[in-house]
N, C-alpha and C positions, 0 to 999 in steps of 0.2 A: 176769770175762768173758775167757775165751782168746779169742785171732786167730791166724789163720793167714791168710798173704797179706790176702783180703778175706772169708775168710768166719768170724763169729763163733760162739759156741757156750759155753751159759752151764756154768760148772763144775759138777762132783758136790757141793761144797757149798753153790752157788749153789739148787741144786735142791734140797737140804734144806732150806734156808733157806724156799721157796716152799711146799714142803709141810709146812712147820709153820706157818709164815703162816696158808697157808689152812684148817688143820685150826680154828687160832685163832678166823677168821672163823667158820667153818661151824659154832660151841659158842657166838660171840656176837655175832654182827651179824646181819643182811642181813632181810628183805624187814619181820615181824614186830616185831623191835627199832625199825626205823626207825620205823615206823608210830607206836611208845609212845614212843621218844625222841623226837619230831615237836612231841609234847604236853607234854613234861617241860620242868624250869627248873633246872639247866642240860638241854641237848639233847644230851647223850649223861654217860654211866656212869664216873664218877671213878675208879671199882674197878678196870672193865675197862679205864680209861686207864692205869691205872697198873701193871695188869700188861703192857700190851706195852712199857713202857719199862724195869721192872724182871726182869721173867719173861722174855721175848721179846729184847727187848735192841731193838726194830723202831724204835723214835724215834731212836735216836743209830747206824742203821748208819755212816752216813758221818762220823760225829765222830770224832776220836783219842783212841787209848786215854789217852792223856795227859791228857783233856778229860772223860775219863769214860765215850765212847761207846766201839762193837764196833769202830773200827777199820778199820772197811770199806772200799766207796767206793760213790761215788752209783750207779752200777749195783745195787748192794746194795741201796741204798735205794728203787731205783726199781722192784725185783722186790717189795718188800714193799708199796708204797705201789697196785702193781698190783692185788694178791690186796685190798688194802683197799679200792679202787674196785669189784672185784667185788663185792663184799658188800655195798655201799654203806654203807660203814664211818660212823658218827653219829660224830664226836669232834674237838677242832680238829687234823685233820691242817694244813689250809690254813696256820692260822696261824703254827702251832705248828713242825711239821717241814719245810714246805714255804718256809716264809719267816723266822722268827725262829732258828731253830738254824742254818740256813748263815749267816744275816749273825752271831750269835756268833759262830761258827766263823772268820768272814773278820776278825772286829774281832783286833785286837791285844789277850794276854791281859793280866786287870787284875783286881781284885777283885770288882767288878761283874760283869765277863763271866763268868767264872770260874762265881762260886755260881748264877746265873742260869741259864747253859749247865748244870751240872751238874743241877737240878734238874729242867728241861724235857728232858732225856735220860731223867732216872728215874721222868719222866712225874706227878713231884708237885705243878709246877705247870705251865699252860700261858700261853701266847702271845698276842696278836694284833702284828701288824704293822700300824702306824698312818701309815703313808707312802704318800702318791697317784701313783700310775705312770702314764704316758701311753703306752695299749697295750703295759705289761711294760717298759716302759722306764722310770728316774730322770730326772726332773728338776725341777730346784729349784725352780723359779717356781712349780711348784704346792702349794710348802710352804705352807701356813695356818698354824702352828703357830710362835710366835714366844718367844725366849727372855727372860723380864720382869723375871728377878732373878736372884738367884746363886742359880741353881738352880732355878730353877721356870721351866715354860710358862704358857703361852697362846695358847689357838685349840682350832679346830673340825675335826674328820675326818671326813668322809660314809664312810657305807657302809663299816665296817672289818668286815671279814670274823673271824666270830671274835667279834668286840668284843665280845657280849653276854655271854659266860661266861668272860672268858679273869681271872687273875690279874692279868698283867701286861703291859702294853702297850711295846712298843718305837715311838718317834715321833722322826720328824726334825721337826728345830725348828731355825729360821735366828737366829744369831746378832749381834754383831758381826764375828765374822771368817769367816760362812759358816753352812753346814747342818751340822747333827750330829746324832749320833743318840743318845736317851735312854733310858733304860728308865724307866717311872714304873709306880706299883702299883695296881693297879684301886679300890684304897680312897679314891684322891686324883682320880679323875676320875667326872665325871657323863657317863650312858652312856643312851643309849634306844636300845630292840631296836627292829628294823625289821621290818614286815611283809614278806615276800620270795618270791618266786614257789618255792623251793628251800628247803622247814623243814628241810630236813637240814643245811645249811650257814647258819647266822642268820648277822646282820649286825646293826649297831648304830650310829648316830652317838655320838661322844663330843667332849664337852666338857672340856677345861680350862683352870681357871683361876686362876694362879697357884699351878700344881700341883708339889710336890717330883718331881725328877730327878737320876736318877746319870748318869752320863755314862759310852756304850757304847766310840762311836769318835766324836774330835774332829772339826772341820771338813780337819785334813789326811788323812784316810781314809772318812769316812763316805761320800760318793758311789761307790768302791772298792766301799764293804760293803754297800752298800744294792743297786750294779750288779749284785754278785755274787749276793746274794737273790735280786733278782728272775728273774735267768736260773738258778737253778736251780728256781725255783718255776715257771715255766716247763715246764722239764724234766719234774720231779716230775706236773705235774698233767696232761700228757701220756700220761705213764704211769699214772697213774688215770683217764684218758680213757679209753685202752687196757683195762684191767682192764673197766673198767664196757662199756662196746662189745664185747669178750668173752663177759662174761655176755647179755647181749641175743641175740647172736647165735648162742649156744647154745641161748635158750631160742627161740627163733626157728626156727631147725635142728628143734629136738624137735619144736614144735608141727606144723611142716608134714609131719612125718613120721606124725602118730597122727590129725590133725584131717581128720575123711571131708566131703567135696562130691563131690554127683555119681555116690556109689559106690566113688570113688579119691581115695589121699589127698592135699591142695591141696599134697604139694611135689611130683608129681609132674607137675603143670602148668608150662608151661616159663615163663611170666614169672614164677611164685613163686623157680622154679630161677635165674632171670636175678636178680631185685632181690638174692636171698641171696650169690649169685657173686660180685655187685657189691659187697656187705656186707663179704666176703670180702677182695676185694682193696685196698678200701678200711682195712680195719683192718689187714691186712699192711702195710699202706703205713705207719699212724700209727707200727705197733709198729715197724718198721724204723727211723724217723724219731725216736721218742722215746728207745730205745736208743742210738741212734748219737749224742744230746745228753748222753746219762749217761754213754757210754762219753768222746766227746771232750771234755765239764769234765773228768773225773776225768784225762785223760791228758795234757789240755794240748796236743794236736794237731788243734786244730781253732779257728774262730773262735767262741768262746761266746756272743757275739750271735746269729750266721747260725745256729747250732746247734739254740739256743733258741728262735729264731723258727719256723724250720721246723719243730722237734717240735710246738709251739703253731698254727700254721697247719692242719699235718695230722689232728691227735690232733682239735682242735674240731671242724671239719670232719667227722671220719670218727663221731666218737660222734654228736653232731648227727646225721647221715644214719642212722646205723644205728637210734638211739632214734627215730626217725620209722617209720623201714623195720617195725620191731616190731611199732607197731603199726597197721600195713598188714596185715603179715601176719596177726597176730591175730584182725584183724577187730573186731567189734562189743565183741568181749571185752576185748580189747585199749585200748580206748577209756574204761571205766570206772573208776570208783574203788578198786575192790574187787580188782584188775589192779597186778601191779607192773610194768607197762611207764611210768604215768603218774609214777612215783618219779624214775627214770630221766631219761623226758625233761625234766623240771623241772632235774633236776641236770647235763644235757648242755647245756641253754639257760643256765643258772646260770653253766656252766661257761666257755663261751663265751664270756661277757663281761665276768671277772673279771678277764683279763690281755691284756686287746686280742682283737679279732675274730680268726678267719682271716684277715681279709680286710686289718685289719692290719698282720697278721707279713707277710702275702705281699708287701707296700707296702716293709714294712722290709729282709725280703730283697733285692726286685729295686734298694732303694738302696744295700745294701751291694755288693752283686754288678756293680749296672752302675753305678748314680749315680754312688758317689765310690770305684768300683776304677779305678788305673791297670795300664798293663803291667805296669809295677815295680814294683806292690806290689799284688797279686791277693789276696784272698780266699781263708786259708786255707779247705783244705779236705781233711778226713778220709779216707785211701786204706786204712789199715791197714799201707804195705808198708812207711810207715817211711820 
């Protein structure tokens, strides 16, 4: 992503990058897929997982070449992870790219991290993230997950996003000298899927006990790599917030253009024209908001909590309204099963309350900004001029 003074502008290879993305999607995802992956065990296609990490190179933009990935930066990531919200992509992005490959990325390299990262870049195996966050945020007290021997857990994690099909779990576990973070292999933990309002993204509680662990990042980094996960998962799901809020409101746009009442057609009644306006600048808002989170991690000019929050605030918010707006517009149609607006809104509510509310980040924000800013020490915040 170039800048100039303040205004951005994504490269001519940033825009390749999106129209091969989404050529990708539109050959294997979106409305039909979901539906059969919905039903399937796992919920979504190992094949087509494993070509956007080998083919596509889409799971490790933001890793280093050195690590295996394209080298990019989260902006990279977060144009691809867009076009895979549109489609409503079936696969553990959440887990997998959105929260296990940045905290690889942050741990310190080691033999563990190493083959683990490399593998979940080339999309051979995937993720969950077994760590409980308080609205996007780390903190320890909510570990369950306790260290019982030289090398093995024990304990219980609700609701792991992912959990149901993933390979390999990554779990902080409190030690003697702290929290750390583990990798353990799906074959050593007891796992039950969860019923979930959102079949596209399963969930799973898992159990272990006195389960084998390698050890990711010690208790002297692991809070570091867990912090950094979560705010880029953040990030990330913003901009599949975006992607999906996109699609809705194109298909939104269409409908009121072709769909006759009255003799003329419902967009050109002004409160259809008003709620889509409003659709409008509401998702201008998220995508402004979720950009400017990918742009300031990756450059290190900005404060990557406030960042974070604020992409996360906006993006729930705006998909949320929009996937409602839908189907308002739609109408009657709109409201059934047979309708891909109900997909959507499943996964905008889903989405919502994965990584703290809106209502949340916006709590987090105004404490970062007023609670505990002083004069002398303000609240980076991202201008572009440098």
């Amino acid at each position: 992503m170039a800048s100039s003074a303040t205004t951005f502008t994504f490269t001519d290879e940033q825009a390749q990058l999106r129209a091969a993305v989404r050529k990708f999607c539109a050959e294997n995802f979106g409305e039909q897929q979901a539906r059969t992956l919905m039903e399937s065990d796992p919920r979504f296609d190992p094949k087509v997982w494993a070509r956007l990490g080998a083919e596509l190179g889409v799971l490790g933009l933001s890793v280093p070449e050195a690590d295996g990935g394209a080298g990019g930066t989260l902006v990279d990531q977060a144009i691809a992870v867009e076009e895979l919200g549109a489609a409503l992509a079936c696969g553990p992005v959440f887990g997998t790219v959105f929260l296990a490959i940045p905290a690889l990325v942050a741990a310190s390299a080691g033999p563990v991290r190493d083959e683990l990262l490399g593998a979940l870049v080339e999309g051979v195996r995937t993720a969950a993230f077994a760590v409980p966050d308080r609205a996007g945020a780390f903190d320890p007290s909510l570990v369950t997950v306790t260290v019982t021997g030289a090398g093995t857990l024990t304990g219980t994690v609700d609701r792991v996003v992912d959990g149901a099909g993933a390979n390999t779990f990554l779990v902080a576990a409190t030690g003697p000298d702290g929290v750390a973070l583990y990798a353990v292999d799906a074959a050593d933990v007891s796992r039950t899927p969860l019923v979930t309002l959102d079949l596209t993204r399963p969930q799973a509680t898992i159990v272990l006990s006195e389960a084998p662990a390698q050890l990711v990042a010690g208790p002297d980094e692991a809070e570091r790599v867990i912090t950094h996960a979560l705010q880029v998962a953040c990030t990330l799901l913003a901009a599949e917030q975006v992607g999906a809020a996109q699609h809705l409101l194109d298909l939104s746009v269409d409908y009121a253009k072709s769909r006759l009442q009255f003799g003329r057609t419902i967009g050109s009644f002004q409160a259809v024209k008003h709620r889509l306006a409003d659709c409008l600048v509401d998702l201008e808002h998220a995508r402004s908001t979720a950009y400017h989170a990918a742009w300031a991690l990756t450059d290190g000019s900005d404060d990557p909590a406030l960042a974070a929050s604020i992409a996360q605030a906006t993006g729930s918010a705006a998909f949320a309204k929009i996937a409602a707006d839908t189907i308002q517009v739609h109408g009657g149609i709109g409201f059934t099963w047979e309708h891909q607006a109900h997909l959507y809104f499943k996964r905008a509510t889903t989405d919502a309350a994965l990584l703290g509310s809106a209502e949340a980040h916006r709590s987090r924000v105004a404490e970062l900004v007023l609670d505990n800013a002083t004069a002398d020490r303000a609240p980076r915040v991202a201008t572009g001029t440098r």
